[in-house]
py3Dmol code that shows the C-alpha trace and the ligand (Angstrom):
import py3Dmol

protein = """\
ATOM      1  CA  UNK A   1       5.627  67.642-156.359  1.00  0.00           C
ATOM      2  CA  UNK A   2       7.780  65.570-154.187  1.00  0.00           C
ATOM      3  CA  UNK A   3      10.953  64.469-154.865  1.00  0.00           C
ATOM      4  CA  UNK A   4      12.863  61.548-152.969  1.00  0.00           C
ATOM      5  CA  UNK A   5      16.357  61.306-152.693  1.00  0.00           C
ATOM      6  CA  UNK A   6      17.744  58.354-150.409  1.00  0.00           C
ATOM      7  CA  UNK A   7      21.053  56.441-150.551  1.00  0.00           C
ATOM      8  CA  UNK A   8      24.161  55.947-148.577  1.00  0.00           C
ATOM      9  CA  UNK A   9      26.467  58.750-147.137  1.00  0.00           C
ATOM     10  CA  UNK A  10      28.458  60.486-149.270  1.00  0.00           C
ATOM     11  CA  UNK A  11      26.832  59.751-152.891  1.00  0.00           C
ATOM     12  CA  UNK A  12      26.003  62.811-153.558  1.00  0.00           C
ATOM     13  CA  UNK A  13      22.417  63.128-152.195  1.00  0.00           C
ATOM     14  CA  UNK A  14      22.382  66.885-150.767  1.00  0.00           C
ATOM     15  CA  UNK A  15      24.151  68.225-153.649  1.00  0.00           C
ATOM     16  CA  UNK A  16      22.197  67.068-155.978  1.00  0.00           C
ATOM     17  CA  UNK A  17      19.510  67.527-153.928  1.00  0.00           C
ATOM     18  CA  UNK A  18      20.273  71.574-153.341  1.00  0.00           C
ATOM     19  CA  UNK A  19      20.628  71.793-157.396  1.00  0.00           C
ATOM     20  CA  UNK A  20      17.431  69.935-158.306  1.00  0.00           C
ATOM     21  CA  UNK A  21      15.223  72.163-155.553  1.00  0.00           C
ATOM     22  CA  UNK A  22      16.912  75.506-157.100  1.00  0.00           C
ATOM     23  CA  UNK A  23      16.357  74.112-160.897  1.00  0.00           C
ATOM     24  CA  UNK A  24      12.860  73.411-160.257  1.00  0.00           C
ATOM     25  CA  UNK A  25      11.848  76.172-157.552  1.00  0.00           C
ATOM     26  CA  UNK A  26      11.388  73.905-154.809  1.00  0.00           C
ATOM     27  CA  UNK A  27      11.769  73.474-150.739  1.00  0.00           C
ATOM     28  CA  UNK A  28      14.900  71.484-149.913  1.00  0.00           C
ATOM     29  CA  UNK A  29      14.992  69.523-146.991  1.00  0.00           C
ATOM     30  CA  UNK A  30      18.160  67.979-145.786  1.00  0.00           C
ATOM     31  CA  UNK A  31      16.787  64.858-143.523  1.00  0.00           C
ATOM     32  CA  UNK A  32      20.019  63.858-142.335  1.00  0.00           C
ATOM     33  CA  UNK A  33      20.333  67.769-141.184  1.00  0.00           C
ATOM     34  CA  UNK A  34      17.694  66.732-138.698  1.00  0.00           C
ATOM     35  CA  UNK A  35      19.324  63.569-137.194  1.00  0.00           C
ATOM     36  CA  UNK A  36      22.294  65.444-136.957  1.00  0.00           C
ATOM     37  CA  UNK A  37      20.413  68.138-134.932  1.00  0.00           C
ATOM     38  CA  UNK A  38      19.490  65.846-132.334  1.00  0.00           C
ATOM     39  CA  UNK A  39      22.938  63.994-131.993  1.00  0.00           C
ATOM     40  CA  UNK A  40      24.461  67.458-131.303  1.00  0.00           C
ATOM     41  CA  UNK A  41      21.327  68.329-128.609  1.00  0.00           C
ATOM     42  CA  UNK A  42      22.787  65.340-127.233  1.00  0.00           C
ATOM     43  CA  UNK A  43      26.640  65.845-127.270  1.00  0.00           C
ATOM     44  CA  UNK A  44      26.020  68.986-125.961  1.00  0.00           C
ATOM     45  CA  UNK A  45      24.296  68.225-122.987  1.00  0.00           C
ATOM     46  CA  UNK A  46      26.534  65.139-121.990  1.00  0.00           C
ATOM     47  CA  UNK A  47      23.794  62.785-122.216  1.00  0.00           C
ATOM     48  CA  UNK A  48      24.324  58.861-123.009  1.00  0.00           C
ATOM     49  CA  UNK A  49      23.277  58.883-126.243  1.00  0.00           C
ATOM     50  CA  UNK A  50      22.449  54.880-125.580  1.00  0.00           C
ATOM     51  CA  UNK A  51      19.845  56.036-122.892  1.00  0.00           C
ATOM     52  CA  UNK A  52      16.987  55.688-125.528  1.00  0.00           C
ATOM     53  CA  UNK A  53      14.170  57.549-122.840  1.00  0.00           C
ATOM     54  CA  UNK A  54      16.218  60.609-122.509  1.00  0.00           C
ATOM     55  CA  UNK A  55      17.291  60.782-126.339  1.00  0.00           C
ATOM     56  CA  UNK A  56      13.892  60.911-127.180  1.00  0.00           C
ATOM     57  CA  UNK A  57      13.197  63.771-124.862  1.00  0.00           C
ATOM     58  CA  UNK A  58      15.708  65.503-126.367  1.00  0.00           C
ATOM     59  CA  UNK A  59      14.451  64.929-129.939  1.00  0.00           C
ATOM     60  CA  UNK A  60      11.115  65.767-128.682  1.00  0.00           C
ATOM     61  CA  UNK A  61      12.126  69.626-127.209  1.00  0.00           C
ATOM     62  CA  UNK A  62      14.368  70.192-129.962  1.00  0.00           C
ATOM     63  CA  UNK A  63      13.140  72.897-131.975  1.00  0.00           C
ATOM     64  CA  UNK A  64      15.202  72.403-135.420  1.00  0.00           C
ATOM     65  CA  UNK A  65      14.604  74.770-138.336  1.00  0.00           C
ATOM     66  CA  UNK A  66      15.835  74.553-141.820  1.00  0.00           C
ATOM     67  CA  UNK A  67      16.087  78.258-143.226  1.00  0.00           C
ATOM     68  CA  UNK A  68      16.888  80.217-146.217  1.00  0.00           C
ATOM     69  CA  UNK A  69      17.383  79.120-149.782  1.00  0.00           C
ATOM     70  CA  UNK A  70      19.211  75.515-150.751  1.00  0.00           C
ATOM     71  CA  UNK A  71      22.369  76.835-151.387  1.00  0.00           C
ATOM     72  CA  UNK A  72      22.929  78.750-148.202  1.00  0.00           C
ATOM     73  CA  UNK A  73      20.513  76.713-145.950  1.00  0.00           C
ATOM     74  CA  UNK A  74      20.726  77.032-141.972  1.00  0.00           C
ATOM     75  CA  UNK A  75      20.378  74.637-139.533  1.00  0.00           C
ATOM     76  CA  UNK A  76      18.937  76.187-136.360  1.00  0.00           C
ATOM     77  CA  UNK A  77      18.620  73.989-133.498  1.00  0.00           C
ATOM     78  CA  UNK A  78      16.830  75.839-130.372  1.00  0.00           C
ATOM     79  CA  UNK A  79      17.107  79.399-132.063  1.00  0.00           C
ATOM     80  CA  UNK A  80      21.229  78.488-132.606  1.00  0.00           C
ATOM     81  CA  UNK A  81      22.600  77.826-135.710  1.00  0.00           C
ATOM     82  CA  UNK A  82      24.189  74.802-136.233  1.00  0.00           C
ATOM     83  CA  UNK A  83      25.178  74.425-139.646  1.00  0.00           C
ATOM     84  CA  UNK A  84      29.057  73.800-139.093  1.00  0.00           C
ATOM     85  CA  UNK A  85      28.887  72.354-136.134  1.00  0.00           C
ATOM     86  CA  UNK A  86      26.318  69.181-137.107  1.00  0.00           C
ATOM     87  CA  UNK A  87      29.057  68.166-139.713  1.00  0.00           C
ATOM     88  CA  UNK A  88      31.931  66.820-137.489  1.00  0.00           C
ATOM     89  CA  UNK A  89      32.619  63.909-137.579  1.00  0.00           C
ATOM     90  CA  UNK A  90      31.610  62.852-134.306  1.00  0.00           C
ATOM     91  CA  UNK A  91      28.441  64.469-134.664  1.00  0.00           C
ATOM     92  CA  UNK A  92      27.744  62.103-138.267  1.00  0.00           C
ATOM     93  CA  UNK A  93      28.365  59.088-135.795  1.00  0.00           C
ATOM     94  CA  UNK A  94      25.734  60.165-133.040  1.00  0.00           C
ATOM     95  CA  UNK A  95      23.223  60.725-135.599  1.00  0.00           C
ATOM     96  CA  UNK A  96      23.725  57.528-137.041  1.00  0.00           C
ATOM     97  CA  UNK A  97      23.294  55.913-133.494  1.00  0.00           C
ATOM     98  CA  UNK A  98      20.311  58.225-132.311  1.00  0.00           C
ATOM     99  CA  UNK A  99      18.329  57.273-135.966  1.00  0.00           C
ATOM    100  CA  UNK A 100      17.876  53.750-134.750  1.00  0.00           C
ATOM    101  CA  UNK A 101      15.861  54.688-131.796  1.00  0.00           C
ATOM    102  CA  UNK A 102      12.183  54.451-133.428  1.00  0.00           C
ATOM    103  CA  UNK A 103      10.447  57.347-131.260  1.00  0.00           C
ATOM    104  CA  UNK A 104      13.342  59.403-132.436  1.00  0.00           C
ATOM    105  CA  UNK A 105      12.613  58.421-136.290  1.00  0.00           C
ATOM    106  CA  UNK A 106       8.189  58.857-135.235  1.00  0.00           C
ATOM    107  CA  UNK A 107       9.088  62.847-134.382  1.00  0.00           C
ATOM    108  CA  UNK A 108      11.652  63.551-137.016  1.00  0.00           C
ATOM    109  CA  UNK A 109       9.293  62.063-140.099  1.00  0.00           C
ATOM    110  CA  UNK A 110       6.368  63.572-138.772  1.00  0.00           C
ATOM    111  CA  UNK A 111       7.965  66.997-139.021  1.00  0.00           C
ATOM    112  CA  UNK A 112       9.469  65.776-142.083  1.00  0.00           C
ATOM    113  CA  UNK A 113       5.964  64.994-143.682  1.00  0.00           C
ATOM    114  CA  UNK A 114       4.273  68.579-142.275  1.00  0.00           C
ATOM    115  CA  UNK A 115       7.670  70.943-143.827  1.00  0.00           C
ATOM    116  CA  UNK A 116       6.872  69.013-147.166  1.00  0.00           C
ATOM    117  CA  UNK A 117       3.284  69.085-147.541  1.00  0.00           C
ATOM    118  CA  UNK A 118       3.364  72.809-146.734  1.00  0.00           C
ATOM    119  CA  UNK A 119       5.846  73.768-149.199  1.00  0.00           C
ATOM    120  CA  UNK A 120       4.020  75.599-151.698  1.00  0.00           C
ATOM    121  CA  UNK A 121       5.061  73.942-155.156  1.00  0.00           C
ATOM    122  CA  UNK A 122       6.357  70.791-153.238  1.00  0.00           C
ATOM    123  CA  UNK A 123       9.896  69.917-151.804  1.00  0.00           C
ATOM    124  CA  UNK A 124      12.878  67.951-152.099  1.00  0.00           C
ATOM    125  CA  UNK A 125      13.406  65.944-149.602  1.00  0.00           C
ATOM    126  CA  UNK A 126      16.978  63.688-148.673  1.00  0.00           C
ATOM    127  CA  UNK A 127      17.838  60.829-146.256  1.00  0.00           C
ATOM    128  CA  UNK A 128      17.338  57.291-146.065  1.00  0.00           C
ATOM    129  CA  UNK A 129      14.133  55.990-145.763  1.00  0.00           C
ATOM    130  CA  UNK A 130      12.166  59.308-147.982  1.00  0.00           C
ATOM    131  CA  UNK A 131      10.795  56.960-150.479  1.00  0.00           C
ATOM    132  CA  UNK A 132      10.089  53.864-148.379  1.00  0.00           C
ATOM    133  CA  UNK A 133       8.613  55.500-145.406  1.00  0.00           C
ATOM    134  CA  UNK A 134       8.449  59.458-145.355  1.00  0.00           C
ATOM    135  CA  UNK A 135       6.773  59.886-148.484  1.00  0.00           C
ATOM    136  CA  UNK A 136       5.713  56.498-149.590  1.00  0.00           C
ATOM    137  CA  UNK A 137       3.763  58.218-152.732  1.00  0.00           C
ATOM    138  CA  UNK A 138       6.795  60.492-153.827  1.00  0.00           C
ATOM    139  CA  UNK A 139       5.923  61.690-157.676  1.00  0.00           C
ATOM    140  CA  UNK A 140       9.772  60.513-158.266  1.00  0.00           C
ATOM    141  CA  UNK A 141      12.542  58.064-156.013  1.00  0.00           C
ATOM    142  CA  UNK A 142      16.094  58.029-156.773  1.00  0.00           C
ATOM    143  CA  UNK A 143      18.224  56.114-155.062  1.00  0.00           C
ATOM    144  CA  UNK A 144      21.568  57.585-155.187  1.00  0.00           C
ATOM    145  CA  UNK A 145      24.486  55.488-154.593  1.00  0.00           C
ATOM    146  CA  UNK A 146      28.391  54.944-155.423  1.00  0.00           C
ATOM    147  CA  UNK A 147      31.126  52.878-154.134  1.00  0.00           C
ATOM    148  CA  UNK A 148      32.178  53.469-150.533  1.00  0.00           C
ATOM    149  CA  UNK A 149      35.980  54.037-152.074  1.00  0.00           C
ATOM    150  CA  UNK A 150      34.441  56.742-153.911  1.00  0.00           C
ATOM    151  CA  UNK A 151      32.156  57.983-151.619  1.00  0.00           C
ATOM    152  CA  UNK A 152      35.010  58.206-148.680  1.00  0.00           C
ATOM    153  CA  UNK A 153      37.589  60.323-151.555  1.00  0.00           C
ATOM    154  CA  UNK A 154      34.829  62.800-151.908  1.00  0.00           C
ATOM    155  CA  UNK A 155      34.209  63.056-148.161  1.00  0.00           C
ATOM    156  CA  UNK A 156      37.801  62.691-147.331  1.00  0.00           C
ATOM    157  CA  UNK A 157      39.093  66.066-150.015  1.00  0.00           C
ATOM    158  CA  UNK A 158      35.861  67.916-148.507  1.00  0.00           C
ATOM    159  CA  UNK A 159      37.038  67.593-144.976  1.00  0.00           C
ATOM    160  CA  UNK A 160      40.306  68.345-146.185  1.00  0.00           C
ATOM    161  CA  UNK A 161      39.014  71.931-147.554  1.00  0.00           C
ATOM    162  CA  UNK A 162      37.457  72.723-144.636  1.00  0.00           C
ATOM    163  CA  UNK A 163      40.753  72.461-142.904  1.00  0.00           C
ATOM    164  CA  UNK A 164      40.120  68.999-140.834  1.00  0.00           C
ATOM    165  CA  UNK A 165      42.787  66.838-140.317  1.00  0.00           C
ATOM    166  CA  UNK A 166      41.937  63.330-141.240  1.00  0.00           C
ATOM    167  CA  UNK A 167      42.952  60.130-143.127  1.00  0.00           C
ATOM    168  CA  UNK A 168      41.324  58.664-146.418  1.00  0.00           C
ATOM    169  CA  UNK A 169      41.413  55.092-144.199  1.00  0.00           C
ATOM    170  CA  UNK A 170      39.899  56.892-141.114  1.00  0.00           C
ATOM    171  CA  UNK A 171      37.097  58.220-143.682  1.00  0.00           C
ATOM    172  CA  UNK A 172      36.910  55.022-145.642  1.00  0.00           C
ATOM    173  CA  UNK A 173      36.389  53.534-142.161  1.00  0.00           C
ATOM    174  CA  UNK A 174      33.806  56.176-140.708  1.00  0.00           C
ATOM    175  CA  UNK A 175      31.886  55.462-143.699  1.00  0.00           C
ATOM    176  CA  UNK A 176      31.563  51.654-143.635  1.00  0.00           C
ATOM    177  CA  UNK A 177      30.698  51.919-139.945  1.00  0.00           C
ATOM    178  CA  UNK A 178      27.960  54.265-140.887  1.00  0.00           C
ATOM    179  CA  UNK A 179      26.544  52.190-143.591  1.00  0.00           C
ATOM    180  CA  UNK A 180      26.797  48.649-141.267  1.00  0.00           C
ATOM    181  CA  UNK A 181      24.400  51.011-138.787  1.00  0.00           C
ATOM    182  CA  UNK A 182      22.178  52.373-141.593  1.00  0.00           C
ATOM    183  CA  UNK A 183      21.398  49.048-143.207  1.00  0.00           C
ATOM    184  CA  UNK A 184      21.647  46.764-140.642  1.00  0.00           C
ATOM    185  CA  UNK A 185      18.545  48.894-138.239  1.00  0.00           C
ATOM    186  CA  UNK A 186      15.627  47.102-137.459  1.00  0.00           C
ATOM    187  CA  UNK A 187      13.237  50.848-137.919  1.00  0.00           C
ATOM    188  CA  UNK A 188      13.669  51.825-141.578  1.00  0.00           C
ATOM    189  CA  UNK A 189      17.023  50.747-142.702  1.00  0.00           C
ATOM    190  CA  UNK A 190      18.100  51.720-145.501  1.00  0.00           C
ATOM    191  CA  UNK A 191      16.872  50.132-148.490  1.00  0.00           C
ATOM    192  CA  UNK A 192      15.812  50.858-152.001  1.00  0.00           C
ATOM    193  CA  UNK A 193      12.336  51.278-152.442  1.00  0.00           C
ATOM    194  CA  UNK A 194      10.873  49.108-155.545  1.00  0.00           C
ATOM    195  CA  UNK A 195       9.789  52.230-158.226  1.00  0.00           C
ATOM    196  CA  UNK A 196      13.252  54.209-157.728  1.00  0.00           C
ATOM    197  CA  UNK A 197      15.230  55.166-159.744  1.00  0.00           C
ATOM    198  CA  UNK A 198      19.089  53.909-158.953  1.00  0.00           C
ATOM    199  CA  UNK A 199      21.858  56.243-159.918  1.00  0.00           C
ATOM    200  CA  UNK A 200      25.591  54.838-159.142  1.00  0.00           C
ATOM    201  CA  UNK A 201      27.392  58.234-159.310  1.00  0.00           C
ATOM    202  CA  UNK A 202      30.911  56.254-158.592  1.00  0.00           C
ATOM    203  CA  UNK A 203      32.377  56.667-161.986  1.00  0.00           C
ATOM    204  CA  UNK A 204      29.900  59.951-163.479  1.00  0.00           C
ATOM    205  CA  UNK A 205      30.764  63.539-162.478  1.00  0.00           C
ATOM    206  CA  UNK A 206      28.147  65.888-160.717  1.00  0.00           C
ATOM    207  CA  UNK A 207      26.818  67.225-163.885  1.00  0.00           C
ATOM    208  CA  UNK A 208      26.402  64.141-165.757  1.00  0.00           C
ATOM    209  CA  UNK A 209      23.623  62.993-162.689  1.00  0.00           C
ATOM    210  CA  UNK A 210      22.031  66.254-162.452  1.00  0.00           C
ATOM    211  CA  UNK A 211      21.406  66.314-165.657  1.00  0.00           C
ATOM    212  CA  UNK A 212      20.109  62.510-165.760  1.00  0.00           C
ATOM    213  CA  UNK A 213      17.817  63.431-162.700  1.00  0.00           C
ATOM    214  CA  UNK A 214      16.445  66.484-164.341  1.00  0.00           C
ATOM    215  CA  UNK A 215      15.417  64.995-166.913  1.00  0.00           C
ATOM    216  CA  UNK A 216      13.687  62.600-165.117  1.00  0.00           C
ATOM    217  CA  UNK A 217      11.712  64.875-163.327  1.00  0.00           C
ATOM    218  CA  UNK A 218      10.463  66.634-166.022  1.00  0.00           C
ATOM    219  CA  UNK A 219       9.163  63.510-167.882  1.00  0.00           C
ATOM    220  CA  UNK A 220       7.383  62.571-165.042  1.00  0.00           C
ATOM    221  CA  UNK A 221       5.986  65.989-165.109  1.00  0.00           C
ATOM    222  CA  UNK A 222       5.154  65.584-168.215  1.00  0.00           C
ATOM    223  CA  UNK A 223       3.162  62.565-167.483  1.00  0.00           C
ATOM    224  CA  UNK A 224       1.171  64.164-164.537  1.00  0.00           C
ATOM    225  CA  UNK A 225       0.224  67.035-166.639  1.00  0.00           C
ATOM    226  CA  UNK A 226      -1.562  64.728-169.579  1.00  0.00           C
ATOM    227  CA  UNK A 227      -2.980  62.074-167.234  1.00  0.00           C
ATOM    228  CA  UNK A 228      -4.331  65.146-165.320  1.00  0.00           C
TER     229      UNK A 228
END
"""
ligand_1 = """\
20
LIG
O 22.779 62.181 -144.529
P 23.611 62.390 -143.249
O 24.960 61.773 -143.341
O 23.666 63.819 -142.840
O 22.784 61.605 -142.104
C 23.258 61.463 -140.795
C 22.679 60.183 -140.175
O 21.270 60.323 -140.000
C 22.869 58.911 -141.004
O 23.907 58.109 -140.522
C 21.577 58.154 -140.881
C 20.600 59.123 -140.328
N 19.468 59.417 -141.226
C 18.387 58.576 -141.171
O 18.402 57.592 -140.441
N 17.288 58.866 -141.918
C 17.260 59.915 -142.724
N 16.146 60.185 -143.435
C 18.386 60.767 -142.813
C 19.497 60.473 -142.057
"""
view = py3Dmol.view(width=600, height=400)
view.addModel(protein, "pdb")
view.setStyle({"model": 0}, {"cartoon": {"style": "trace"}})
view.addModel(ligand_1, "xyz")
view.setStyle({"model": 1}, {"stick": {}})
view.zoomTo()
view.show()
C-alpha cells in the first residue's frame, strides 16, 4: 500500500505521516528529508546553490539514507547523520531553491519510487508532488493543508523548544517565501492532485486528523480487499 501525503510546510504532513506508518506497520519516508539533504551537501561545500550543473552533481554523489523506525528516523547524508542539522532554517530555504532544479527532482523521485516499492507492506511517503508525480497510482492522497498563520505558530513554538531564537513574523515570513517558491515552480509545483483527499488541519488538533486519515485508509483497504 502506498500512502501520499503532500501539502504546504508546516501542516502537519511528517507527523501525521510518522503516526499513520507506525499505526499501520509501514516504511515512512520523509521527501522533504531528501531535499534538505542536498541543500546541506551544498552549504557545506560553499557551492552557489544557483549554479544548477554543480547542484546536480552534488545531488547525484549524495548518498542519503533514511534509517530506523518513524519515530526516531535518521537522516544520513554520506555515512553522517544529519537529522538536526537539515532543519535550520537556512537549510529549509536551500532546499526549497535546489527542488526547482528538474535533474535534482529526476534523482531524488527516482530513489523515492525504488525505497517505496521495496518496502515490504508498502510506505508512507511525504512532500509535495507524492500524489501528482512520485506515485501517480497511490492507493490513498491527502492533501494536508492549514492556514499559513497557523502553520507559522506551530513552526514558530517548535523552533522555540528546540532553543532557536526567532520571531513569529520572521517564521510567518520564511513560510510564505517558501510556499511563493513551492507553487510558483515550473517542475512539479505544488498542487493538489484531483482524487485527494484535502484535510485543512488549521482549526482541528493532531488527533482529530489522525484519526480522520486512519479511517480513511482502512476503508480503502477495505475496498481493495473485496474488489480483490
Ligand atoms: O517538507 P520540507 O519542509 O522538509 O521540504 C523542504 C523543501 O523541499 C520544500 O521547500 C520543498 C522541497 N520538496 C519538494 O520540492 N518536493 C518534495 N517531495 C518534498 C520537498
Amino acid at each position: 500500500m502506498i500512502i501520499a501525503i503532500d501539502g504546504p510546510s508546516g501542516a502537519g504532513k511528517s507527523t501525521l505521516g510518522k503516526m499513520l506508518a507506525k499505526e499501520l506497520g509501514l516504511l515512512y519516508l520523509d521527501t522533504g528529508a531528501m531535499y534538505r539533504a542536498v541543500g546541506l551537501a551544498v552549504l557545506e561545500a560553499s557551492v552557489d546553490e544557483e549554479n544548477e550543473e554543480i547542484v546536480v552533481e552534488f545531488a547525484q554523489k549524495a548518498k542519503i539514507e533514511l534509517v530506523g523506525e518513524p519515530e526516531n528516523l535518521q537522516v544520513l547524508l554520506n555515512g553522517t547523520d544529519v537529522s538536526t542539522e537539515i532543519r535550520s532554517a537556512q537549510v529549509g530555504q536551500l532546499a526549497s531553491i535546489v527542488s526547482t532544479i528538474s535533474d535534482v527532482r529526476k534523482i531524488l523521485v527516482e530513489h523515492q519510487r525504488r525505497l517505496g516499492e521495496n518496502a515490504p507492506k508498502g510506505c508512507v511517503l511525504d512532500g509535495r508532488d507524492i500524489g501528482t508525480v512520485v506515485f501517480p497510482n497511490a492507493d490513498v492522497k491527502f492533501f494536508l493543508t492549514a492556514k499559513p498563520e497557523a502553520r507559522a505558530q506551530r513552526r514558530f513554538k517548535e523552533d522555540l523548544q528546540k532553543g532557536r531564537t526567532t520571531t513569529f513574523e520572521q517564521t510567518l515570513e520564511e513560510i510564505n517565501q517558501r510556499d511563493e517558491r513551492d507553487v510558483s515552480r515550473a517542475d512539479s509545483p505544488l498542487m493538489i492532485a484531483e482524487d485527494a483527499i484535502v484535510i485543512d488541519t488549521s482549526e482541528m488538533d493532531l488527533t482529530e486528523v489522525f484519526e480522520q486519515m486512519v479511517r480513511v485508509v482502512r476503508e480503502r483497504q477495505k475496498m481493495n480487499y473485496e474488489t480483490s
